[in-house]
TIMAR-651687 format. One record per residue (C-alpha): residue number from 1; residue in three letters; x, y, z. Coordinates in nm, 4 decimals, m for minus. Layout:
N
<r k="NUM" r="ALA" east="X" north="Y" up="Z"/>
...
//
This chain:
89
<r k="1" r="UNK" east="m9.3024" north="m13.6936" up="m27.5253"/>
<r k="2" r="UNK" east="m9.3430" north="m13.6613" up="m27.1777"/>
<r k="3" r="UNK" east="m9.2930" north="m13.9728" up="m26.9385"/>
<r k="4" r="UNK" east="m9.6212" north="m14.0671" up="m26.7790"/>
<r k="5" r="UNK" east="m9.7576" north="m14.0415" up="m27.1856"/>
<r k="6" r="UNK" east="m9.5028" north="m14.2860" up="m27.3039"/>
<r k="7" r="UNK" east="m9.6418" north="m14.5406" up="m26.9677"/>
<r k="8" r="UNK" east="m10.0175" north="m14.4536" up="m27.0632"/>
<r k="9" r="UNK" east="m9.9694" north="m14.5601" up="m27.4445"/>
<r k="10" r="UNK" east="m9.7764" north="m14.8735" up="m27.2967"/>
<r k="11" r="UNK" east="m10.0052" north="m15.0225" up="m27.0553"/>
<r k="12" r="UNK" east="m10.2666" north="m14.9246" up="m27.3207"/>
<r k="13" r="UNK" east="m10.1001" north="m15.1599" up="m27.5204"/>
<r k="14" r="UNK" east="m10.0858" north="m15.4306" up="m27.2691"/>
<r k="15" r="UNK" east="m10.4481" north="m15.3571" up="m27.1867"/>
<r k="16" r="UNK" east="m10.5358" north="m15.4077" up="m27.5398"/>
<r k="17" r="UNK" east="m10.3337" north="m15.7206" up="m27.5665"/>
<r k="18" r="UNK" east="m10.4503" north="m15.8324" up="m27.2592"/>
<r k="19" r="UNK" east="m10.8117" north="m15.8325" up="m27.3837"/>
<r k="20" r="UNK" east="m10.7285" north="m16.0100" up="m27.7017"/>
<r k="21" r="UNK" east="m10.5346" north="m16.2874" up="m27.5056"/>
<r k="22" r="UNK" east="m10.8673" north="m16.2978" up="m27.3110"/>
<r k="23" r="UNK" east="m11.0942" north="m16.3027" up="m27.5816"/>
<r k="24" r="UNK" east="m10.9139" north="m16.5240" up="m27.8715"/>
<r k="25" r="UNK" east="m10.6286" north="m16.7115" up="m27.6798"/>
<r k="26" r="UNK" east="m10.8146" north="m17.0617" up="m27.6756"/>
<r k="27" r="UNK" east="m10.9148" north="m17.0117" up="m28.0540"/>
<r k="28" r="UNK" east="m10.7481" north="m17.2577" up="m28.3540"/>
<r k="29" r="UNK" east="m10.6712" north="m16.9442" up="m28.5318"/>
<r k="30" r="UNK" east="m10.3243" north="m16.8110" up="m28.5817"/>
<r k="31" r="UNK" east="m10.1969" north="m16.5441" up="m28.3456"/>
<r k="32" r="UNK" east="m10.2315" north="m16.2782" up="m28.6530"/>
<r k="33" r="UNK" east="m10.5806" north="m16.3532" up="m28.6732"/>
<r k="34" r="UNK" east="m10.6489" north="m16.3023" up="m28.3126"/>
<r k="35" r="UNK" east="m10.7611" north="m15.9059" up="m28.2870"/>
<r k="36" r="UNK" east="m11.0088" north="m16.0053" up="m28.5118"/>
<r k="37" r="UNK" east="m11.1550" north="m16.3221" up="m28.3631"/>
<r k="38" r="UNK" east="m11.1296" north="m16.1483" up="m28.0364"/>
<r k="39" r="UNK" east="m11.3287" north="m15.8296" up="m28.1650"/>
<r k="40" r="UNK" east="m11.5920" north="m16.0591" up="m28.3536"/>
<r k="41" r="UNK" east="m11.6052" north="m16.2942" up="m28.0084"/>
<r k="42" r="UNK" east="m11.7080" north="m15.9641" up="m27.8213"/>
<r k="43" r="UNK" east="m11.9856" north="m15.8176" up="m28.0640"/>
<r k="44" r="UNK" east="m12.1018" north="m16.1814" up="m28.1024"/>
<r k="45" r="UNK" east="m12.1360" north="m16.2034" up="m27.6724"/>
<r k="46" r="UNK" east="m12.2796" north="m15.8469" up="m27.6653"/>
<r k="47" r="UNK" east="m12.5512" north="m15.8961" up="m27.9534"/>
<r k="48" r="UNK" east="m12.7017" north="m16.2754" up="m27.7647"/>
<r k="49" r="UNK" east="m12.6167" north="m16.1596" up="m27.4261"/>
<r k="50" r="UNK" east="m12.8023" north="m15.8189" up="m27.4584"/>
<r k="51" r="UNK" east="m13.0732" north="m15.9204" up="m27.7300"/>
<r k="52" r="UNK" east="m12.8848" north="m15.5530" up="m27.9257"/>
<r k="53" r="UNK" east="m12.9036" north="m15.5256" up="m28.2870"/>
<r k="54" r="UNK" east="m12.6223" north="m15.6063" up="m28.5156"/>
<r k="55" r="UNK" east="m12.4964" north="m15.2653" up="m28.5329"/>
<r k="56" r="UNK" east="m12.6044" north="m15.1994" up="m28.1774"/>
<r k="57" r="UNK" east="m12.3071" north="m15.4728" up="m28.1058"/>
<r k="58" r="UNK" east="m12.0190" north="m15.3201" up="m28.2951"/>
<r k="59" r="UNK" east="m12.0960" north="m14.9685" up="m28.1919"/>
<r k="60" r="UNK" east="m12.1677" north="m15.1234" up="m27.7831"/>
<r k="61" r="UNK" east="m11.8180" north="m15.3105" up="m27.8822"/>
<r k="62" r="UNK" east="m11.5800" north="m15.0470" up="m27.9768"/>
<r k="63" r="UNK" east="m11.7118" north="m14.8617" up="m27.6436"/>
<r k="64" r="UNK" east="m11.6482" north="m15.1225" up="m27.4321"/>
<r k="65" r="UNK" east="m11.2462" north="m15.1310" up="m27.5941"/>
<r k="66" r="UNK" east="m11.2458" north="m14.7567" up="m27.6151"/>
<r k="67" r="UNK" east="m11.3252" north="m14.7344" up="m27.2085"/>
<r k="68" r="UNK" east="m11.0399" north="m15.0381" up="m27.1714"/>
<r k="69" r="UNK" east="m10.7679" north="m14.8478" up="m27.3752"/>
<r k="70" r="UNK" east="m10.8337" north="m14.5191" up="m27.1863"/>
<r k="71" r="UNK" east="m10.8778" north="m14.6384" up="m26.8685"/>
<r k="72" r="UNK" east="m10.4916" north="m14.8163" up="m26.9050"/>
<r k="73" r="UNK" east="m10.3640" north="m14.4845" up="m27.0705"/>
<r k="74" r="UNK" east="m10.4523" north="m14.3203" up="m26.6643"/>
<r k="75" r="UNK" east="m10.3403" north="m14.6667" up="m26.4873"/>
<r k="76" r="UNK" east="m10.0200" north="m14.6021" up="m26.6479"/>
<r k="77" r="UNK" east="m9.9769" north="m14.2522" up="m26.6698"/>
<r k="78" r="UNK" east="m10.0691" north="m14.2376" up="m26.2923"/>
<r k="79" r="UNK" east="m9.8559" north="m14.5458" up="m26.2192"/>
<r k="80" r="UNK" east="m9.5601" north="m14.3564" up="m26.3894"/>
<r k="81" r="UNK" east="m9.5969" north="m14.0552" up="m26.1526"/>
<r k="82" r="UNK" east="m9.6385" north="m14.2288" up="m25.8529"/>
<r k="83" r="UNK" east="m9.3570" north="m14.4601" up="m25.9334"/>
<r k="84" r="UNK" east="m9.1143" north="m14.2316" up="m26.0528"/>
<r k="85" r="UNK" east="m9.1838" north="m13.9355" up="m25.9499"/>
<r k="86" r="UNK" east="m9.3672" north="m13.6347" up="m26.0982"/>
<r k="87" r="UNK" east="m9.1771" north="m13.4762" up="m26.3759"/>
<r k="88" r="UNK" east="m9.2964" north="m13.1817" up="m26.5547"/>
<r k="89" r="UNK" east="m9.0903" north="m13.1543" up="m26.8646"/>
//
């Protein structure tokens, strides 16, 4: 696996942890349950804030986390290559 892919799948993993901290770090619920809450929290704000359906939410939801985790993956591929260097291997 090439460097700047092992960077992207890490800050996409901070990214994604990042947003559940956000989303479910005030909650009672144990840290386990957090993704969960977190995900829930955002459909929840996207169905009142936008007036969207039920599944509108969920599908708007999974968008807005798929755009997050991708958009880390190229922070921290780019971050990799400008940090340490491009290597081709």
């Amino acid at each position: 696996m090439k460097r700047a892919t092992l960077f992207g799948l890490l800050a996409s993993l901070l990214g994604l942890a990042g947003i559940i901290w956000l989303l479910a770090g005030g909650s009672h619920f144990p840290v386990y349950e957090w993704p969960y809450e977190a995900f829930q929290g955002l459909v929840f704000s996207v169905v009142w804030g936008f007036g969207l359906s039920v599944v509108m939410g969920y599908v708007v939801s999974l968008l807005i986390i798929s755009v997050v985790l991708i958009a880390c993956f190229s922070i921290g591929s780019k971050l990799s290559d400008i940090l340490l260097g491009d290597n081709n291997q």
